[in-house]
C-alpha positions in Angstrom: 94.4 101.0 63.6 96.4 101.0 66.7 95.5 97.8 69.0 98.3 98.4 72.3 101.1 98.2 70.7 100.6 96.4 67.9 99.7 98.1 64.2 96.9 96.1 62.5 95.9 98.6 59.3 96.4 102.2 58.5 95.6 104.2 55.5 99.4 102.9 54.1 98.0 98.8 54.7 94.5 99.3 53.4 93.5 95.8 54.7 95.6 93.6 53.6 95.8 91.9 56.5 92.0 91.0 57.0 90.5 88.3 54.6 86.6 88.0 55.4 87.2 89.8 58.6 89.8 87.6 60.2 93.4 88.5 60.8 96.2 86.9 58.4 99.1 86.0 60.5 101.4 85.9 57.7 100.6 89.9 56.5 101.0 90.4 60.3 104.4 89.1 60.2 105.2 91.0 56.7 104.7 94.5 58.5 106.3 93.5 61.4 109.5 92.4 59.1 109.2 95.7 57.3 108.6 97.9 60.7 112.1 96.3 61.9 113.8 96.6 58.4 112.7 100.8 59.0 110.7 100.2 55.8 107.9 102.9 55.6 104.1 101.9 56.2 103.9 103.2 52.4 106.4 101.9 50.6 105.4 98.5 52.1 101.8 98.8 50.7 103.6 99.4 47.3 105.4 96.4 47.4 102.3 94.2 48.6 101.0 94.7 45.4 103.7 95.2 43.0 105.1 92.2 40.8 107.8 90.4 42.8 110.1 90.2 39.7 110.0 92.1 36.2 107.7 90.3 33.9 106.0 88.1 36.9 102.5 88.2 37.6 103.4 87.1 41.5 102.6 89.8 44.1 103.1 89.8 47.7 99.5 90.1 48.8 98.4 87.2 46.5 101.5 84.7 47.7 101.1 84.7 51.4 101.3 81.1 51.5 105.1 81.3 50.3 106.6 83.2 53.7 110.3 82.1 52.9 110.5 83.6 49.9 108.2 86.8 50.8 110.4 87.5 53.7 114.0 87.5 51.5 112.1 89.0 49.3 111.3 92.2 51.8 114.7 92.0 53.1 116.1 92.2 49.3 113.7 95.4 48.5 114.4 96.7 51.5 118.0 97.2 51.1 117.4 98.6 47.4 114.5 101.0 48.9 114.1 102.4 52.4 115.8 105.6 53.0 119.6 105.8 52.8 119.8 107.2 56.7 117.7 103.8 57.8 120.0 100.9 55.6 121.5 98.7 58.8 
């Protein structure tokens, strides 16, 4: 969903920024971190759910109260896993 300028969900972010109706700054501020690391919508939606580390049980989506270490977090994946052509 397009709102202006701003993204709020597509069908790569089914959501996850909408608890009970009501916007979640903090997923707001993931995609935007992820839109200007040229991380794709859907390979953002992966990593909302996917373990942070090998053998944790942590995910993005259920840690929004840590921002800090969310956003190195994105910045780490994102250098491991955008496209090649996009890596500053």
């Amino acid at each position: 969903m397009f709102i202006g300028e701003e993204t709020f969900c597509d069908t790569h972010t089914p959501g996850f920024q909408l608890r009970d109706g009501v916007l979640q700054e903090p997923v707001l501020r993931l995609i935007d971190d992820a839109m200007a690391l040229k991380v794709p919508h859907n390979v953002f939606a992966a990593w909302m759910v996917s373990p942070l580390s090998a053998g944790a049980c942590s995910r993005p989506v259920d840690m929004l109260d840590s921002m800090t270490l969310l956003q190195s977090s994105l910045a780490a994946f994102a250098d491991r896993y955008r496209p090649v052509e996009k890596r500053r």
